[in-house]
N, C-alpha and C positions, 0 to 999 in steps of 0.2 A: 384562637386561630392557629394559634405557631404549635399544638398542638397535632391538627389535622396534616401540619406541613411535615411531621416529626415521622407519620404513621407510613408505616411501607404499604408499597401499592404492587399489586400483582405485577408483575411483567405482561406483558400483551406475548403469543408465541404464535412464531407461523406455521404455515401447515408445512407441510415435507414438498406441497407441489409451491409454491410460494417461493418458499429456498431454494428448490431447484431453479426456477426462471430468474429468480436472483443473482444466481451463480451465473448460469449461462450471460446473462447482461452483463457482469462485471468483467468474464471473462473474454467477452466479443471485445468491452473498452478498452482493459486490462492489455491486450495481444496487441492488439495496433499498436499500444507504446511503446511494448516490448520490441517491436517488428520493424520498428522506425531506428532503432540502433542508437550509436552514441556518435555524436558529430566529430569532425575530425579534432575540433578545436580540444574537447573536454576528452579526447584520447591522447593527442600530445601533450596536455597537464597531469594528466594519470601518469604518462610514462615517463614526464619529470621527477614526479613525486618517488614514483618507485624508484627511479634513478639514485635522489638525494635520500632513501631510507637506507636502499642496500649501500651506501656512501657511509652512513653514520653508523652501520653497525660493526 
């Protein structure tokens, strides 16, 4: 049996129109989160951070 587990198996591959609708769907989800920004809270910890780099260098 752990031989049949061993054996490589084709890849399945999609068509071009497949990947295309794929993309667009990731890219419609993808943009919203983009488009939604970063909250105030995790922008004044950013520009903490950057504060105490440019400090240590």
């Amino acid at each position: 049996m752990q031989a049949a587990i061993d054996q490589k198996k084709p890849g399945a591959k999609l068509s071009r129109e497949i990947q295309a609708k794929l993309g667009q769907q990731l890219r419609a989800v993808y943009d919203d989160v983009v488009n939604q920004g970063v909250p105030d809270r995790f922008a004044a910890l950013l520009e903490q951070l950057d504060k105490s780099d440019k400090g240590n260098s």
